[in-house]
N, C-alpha and C positions, 0 to 999 in steps of 0.2 A: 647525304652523308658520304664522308671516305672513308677507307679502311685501310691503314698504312699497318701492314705485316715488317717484323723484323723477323728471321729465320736464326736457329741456332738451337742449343740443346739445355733443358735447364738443368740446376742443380750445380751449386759452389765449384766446383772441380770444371766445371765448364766455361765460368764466365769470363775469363779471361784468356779464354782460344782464339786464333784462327776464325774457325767456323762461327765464333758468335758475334761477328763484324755486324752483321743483323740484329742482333739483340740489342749489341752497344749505340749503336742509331736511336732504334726506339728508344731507349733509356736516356738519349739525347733530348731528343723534342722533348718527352717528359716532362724533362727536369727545365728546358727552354718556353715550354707552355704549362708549367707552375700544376702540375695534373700528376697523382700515384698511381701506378701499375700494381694490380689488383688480379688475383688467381683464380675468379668465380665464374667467369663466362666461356662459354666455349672450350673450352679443353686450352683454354689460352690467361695468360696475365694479363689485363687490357686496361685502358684505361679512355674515355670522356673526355676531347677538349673540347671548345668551340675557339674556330680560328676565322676569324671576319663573321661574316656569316653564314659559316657552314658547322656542321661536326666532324668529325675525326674522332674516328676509334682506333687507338693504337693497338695495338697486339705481339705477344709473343707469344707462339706455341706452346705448350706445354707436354707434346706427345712426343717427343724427339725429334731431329729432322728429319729421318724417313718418315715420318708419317706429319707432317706441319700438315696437309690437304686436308689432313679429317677438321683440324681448328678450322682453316682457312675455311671450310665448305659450311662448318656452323658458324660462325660469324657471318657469312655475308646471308644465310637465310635465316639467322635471329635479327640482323638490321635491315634484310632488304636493299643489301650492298648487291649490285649490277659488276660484271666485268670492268666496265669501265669507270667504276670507280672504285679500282681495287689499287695497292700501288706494294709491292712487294721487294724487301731490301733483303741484300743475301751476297757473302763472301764469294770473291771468284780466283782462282789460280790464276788463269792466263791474265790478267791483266796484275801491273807492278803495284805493288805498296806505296798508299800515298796518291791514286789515282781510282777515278771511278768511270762508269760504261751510265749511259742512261736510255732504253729503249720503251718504245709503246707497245710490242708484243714479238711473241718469236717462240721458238722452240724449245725445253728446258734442257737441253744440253746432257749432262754427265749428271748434274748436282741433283740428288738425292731429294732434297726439300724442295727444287721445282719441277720435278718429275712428280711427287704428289701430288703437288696444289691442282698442275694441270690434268692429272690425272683424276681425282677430287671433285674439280669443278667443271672440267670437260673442255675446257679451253685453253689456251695459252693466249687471247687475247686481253693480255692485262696489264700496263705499265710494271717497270720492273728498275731497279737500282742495285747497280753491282759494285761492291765494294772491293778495291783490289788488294789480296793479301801475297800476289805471286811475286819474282818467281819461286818453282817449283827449285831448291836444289838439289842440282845432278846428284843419280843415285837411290834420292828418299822414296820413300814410299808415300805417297799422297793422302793415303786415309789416317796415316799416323803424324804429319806435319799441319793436315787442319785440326788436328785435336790436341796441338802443343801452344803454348801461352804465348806470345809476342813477346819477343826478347827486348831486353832495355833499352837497345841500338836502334829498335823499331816503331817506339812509341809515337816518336814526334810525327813520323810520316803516315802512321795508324790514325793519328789527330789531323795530320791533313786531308786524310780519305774522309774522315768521319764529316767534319766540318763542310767539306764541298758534299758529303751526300745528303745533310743537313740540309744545303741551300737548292739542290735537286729535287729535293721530296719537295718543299718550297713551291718551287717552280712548276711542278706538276701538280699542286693541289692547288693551284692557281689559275691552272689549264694554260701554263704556257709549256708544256713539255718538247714542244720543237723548238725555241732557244734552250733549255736546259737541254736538249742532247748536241746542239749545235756547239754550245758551250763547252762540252763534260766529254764530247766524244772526240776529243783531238787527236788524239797517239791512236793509233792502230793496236787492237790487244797484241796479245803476245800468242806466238802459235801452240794447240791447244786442244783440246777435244770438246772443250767446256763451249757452252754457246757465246758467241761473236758477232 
């Protein structure tokens, strides 16, 4: 089994941020593997697909993203989900709008919700997909610009982040994740505090 995590905050007022790049993903596949997201397991909304023949448990937190670790650490010990088959999507500033990062483990940087997880589950060895919402503009303040809705200027290229992370999560639950980072990791992010 996988365990494909979207990251973001729940409740109306949120789902259209910034920060819920990760949620909107999962609510992708979803709706692409014909499957409902459900509020009863884990401190998360999840949902059941089988895709060839495997399962995938999709998920989105339900604890905020400072705390996504505590879902992420009961999910993977109510299914028996392993690091390595964990696969985690989550917005990033330094990289642009309309552009994704895709790595098999590393450091959780700045971001709040991957500072839990790896804190949660004691590792940072875990496939990871970053969706890029940056840049930052000059001046704003960062905690208040991930928590503002995508402007109507921004959609199109929000739909081409989402769609390439689409085909990324794909490619990792496939077990080719070194052509999907070969693929996905062209541009150089943008410089940044956030992991790179």
């Amino acid at each position: 089994m996988w365990l494909v995590v979207g990251l973001g905050n729940p409740g109306d007022e949120y789902g259209p941020t910034r920060h819920n790049a990760g949620f909107m993903l999962v609510d992708r596949l979803a709706r692409a593997w014909g499957v409902e997201l459900r509020g009863r397991l884990f401190k998360a909304r999840t949902a059941l697909a089988r895709r060839g023949g495997e399962e995938v448990l999709l998920a989105q937190p339900k604890t905020f993203m400072n705390r996504s670790g505590l879902a992420v650490r009961e999910a993977m010990a109510g299914k028996e989900v392993p690091p390595e088959r964990l696969v985690v999507v989550y917005d990033d500033l330094d990289i642009p709008l309309g552009e994704i990062r895709v790595r098999k483990k590393g450091r959780p940087g700045t971001h709040k919700g991957m500072i839990s997880i790896a804190g949660e589950i004691r590792t940072d060895e875990f496939a990871r997909v970053r969706i890029g919402i940056g840049p930052l503009p000059a001046g704003r303040d960062a905690a208040d610009f991930v928590l503002e809705p995508f402007r109507k200027g921004e959609r199109e290229l929000l739909e081409e982040g989402l769609a390439q992370a689409e085909e990324a999560v794909a490619l990792v639950l496939d077990g080719r994740i070194e052509p999907a980072m070969t693929r996905f990791n062209h541009r150089k992010a943008m410089t940044g505090n956030s992991e790179t």
